[in-house]
Z-matrix of the N, CA and C atoms (Angstrom, degrees):
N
C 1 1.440
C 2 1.527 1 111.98
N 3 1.716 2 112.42 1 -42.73
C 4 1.514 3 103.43 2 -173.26
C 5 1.826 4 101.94 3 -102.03
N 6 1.440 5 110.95 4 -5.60
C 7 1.021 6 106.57 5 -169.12
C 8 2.041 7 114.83 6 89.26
N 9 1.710 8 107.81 7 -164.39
C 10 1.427 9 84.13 8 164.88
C 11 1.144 10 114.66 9 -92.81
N 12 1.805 11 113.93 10 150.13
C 13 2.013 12 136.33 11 171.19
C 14 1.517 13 98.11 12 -60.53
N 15 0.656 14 122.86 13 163.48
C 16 1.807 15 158.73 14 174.92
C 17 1.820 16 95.24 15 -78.55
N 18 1.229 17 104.68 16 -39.18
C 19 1.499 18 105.66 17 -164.40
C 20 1.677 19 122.58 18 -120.13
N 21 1.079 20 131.74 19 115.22
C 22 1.321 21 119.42 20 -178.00
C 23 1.822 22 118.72 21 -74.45
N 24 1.208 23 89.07 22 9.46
C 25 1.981 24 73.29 23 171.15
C 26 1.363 25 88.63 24 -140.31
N 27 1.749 26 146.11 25 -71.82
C 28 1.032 27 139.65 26 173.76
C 29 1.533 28 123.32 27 -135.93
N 30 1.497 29 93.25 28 138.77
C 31 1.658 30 95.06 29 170.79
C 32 1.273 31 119.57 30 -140.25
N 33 1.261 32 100.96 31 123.11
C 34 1.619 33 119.95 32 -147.94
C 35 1.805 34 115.45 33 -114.67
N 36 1.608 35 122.70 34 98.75
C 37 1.156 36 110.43 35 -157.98
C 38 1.646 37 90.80 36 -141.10
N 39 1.397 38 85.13 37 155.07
C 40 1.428 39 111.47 38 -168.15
C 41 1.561 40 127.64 39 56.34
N 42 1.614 41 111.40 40 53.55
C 43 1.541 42 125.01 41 -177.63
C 44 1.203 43 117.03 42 -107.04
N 45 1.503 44 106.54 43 174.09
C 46 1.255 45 120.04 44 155.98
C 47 1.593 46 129.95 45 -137.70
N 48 0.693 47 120.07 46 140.89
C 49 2.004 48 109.07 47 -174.86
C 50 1.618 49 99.41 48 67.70
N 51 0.771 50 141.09 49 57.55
C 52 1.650 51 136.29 50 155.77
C 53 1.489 52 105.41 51 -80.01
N 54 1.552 53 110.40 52 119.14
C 55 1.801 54 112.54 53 157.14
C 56 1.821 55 95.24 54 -129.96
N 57 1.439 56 95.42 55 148.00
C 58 1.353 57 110.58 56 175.36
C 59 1.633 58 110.42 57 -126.12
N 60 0.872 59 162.04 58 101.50
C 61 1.238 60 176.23 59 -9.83
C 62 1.545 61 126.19 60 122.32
N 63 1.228 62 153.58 61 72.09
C 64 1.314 63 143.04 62 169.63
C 65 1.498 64 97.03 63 80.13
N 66 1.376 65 114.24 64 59.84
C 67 1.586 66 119.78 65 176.51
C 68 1.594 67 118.51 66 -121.68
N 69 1.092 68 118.24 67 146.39
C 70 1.372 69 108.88 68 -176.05
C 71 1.271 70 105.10 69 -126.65
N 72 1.653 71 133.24 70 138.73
C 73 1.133 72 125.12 71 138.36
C 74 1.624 73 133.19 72 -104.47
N 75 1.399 74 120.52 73 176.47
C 76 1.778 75 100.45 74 -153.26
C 77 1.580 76 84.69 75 -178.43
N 78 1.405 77 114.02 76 118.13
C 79 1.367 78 110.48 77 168.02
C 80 2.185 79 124.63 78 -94.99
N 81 1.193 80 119.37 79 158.16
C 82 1.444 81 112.13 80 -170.58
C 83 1.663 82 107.40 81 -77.62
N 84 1.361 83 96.79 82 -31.87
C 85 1.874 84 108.31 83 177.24
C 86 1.370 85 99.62 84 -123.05
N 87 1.322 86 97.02 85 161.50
C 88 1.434 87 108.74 86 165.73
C 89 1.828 88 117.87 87 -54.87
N 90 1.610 89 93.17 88 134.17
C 91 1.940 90 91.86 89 -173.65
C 92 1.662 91 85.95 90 -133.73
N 93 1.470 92 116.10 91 143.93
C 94 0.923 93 130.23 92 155.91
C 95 1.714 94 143.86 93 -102.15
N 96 1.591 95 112.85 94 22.90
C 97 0.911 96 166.72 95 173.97
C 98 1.780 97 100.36 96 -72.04
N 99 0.903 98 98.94 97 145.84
C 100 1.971 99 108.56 98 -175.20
C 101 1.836 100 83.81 99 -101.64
N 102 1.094 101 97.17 100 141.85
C 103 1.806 102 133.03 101 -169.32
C 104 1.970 103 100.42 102 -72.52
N 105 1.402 104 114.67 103 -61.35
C 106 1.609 105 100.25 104 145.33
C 107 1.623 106 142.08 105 -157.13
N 108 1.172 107 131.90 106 126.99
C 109 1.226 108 130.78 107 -177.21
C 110 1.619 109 127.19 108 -59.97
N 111 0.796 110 123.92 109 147.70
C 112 1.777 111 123.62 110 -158.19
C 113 1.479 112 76.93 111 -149.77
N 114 2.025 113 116.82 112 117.51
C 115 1.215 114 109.19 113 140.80
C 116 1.782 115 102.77 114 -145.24
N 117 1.277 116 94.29 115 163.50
C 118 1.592 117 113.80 116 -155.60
C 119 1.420 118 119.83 117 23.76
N 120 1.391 119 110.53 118 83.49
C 121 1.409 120 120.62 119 -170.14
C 122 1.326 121 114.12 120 -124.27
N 123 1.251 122 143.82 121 156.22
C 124 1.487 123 125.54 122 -171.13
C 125 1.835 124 80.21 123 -148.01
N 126 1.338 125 116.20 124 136.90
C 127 1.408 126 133.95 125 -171.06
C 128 1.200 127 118.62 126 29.31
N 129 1.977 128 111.13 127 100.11
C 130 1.046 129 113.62 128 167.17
C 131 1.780 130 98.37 129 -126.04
N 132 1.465 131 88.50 130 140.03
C 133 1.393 132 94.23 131 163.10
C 134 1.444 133 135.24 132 -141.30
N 135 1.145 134 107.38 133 137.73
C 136 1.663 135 98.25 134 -164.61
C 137 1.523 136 103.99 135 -123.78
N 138 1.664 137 116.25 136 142.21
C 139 0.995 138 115.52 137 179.77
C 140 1.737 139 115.18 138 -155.91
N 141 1.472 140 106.63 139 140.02
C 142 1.369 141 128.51 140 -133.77
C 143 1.519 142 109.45 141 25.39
N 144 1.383 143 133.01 142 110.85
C 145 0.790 144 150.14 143 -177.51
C 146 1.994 145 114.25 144 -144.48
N 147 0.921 146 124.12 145 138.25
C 148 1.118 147 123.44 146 -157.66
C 149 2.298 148 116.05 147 -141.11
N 150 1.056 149 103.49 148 94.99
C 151 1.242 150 97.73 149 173.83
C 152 1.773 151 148.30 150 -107.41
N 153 0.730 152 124.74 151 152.25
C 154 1.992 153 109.79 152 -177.70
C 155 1.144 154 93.01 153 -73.36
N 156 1.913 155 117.34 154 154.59
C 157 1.386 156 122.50 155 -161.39
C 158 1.584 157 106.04 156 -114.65
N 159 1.200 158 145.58 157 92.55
C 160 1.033 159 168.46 158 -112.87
C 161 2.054 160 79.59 159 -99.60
N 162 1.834 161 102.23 160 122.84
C 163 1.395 162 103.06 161 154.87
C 164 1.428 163 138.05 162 -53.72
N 165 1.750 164 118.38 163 101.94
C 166 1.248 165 111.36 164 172.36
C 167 1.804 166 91.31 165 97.49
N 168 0.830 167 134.78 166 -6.96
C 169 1.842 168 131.03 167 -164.73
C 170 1.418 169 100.51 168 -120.35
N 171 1.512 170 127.65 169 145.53
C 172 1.364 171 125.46 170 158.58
C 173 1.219 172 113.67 171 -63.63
N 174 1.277 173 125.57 172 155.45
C 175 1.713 174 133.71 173 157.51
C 176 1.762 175 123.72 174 -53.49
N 177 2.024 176 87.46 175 -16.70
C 178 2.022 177 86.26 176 -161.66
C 179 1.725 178 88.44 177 -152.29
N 180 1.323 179 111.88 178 119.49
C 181 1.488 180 102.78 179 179.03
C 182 1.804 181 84.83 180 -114.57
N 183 1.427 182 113.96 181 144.20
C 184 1.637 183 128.93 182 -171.71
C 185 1.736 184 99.26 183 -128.95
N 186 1.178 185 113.67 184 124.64
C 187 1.264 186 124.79 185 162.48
C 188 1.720 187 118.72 186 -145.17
N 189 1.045 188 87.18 187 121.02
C 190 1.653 189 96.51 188 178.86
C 191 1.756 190 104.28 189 85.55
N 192 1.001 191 149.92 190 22.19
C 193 1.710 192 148.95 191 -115.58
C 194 1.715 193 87.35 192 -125.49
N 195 0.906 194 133.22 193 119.81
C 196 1.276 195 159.53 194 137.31
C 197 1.636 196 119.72 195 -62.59
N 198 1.401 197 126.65 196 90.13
C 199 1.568 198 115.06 197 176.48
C 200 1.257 199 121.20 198 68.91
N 201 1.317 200 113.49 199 59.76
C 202 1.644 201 118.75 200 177.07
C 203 1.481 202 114.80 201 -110.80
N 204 1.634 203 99.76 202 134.42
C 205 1.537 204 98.95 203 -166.82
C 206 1.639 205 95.30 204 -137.37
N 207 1.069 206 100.80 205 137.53
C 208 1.525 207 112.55 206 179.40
C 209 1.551 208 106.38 207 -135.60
N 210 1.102 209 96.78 208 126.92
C 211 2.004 210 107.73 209 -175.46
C 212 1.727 211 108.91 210 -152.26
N 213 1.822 212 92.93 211 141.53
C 214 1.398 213 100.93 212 -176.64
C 215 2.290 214 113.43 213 55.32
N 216 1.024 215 94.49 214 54.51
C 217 1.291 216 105.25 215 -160.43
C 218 1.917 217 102.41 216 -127.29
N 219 1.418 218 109.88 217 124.97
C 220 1.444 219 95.21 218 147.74
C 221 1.516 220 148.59 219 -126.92
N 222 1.272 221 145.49 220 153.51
C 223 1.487 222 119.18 221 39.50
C 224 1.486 223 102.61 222 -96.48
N 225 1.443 224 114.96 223 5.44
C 226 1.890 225 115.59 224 -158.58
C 227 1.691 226 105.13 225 -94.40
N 228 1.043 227 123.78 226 133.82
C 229 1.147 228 111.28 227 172.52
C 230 1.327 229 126.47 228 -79.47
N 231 1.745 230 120.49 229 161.33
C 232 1.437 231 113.95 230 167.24
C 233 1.386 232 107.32 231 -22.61
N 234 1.450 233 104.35 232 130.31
C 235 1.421 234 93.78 233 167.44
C 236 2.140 235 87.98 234 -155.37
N 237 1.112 236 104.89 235 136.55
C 238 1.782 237 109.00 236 171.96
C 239 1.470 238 110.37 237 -123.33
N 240 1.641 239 119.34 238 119.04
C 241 1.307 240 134.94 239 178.81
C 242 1.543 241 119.97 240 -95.53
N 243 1.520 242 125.75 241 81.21
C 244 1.688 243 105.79 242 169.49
C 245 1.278 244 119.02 243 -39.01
N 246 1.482 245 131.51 244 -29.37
C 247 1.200 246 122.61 245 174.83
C 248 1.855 247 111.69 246 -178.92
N 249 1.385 248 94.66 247 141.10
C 250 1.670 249 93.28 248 -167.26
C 251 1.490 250 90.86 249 -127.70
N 252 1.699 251 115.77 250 138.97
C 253 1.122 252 123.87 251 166.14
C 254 1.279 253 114.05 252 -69.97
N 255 1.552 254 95.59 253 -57.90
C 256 1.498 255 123.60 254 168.54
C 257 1.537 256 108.18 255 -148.22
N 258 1.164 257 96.98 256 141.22
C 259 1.448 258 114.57 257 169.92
C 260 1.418 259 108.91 258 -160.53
N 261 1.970 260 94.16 259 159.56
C 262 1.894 261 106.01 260 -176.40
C 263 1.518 262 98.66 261 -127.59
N 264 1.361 263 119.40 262 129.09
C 265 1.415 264 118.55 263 -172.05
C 266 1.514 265 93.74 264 -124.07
């Protein structure tokens, strides 16, 4: 229906209030695809969350991102954004 995502575990656009909680993503083959995309989102937060690190790809592509907080998370560290145009974590 959408064809291929941008993201192999989630890509999440046009939100508000997103928390993800003790989630994992993990691919069966190798994907070279960034683990997840965030665009125009205003408060997401994720915590312990844990993903496989895609060859050559970030774990977190941010565009347009309003208040992003990632804690207790791997491979990316804590990291808290008032606001990302773009960013690759």
């Amino acid at each position: 229906m959408f064809g291929t995502l941008p993201a192999f575990g989630f890509f999440i656009r046009h939100a508000d209030g997103i928390t993800l909680d003790n989630v994992e993503v993990r691919y069966e083959n190798q994907d070279t695809r960034t683990a997840c995309v965030v665009r125009d989102v205003t408060d997401i937060d994720r915590h312990h969350t844990r993903a496989d690190k895609a060859t050559g790809a970030p774990t977190f592509a941010l565009d347009g991102v309003d208040e992003f907080r990632l804690t207790t998370s791997r491979p990316v560290p804590d990291t808290l954004l008032d606001h990302a145009d773009h960013r690759e974590l």
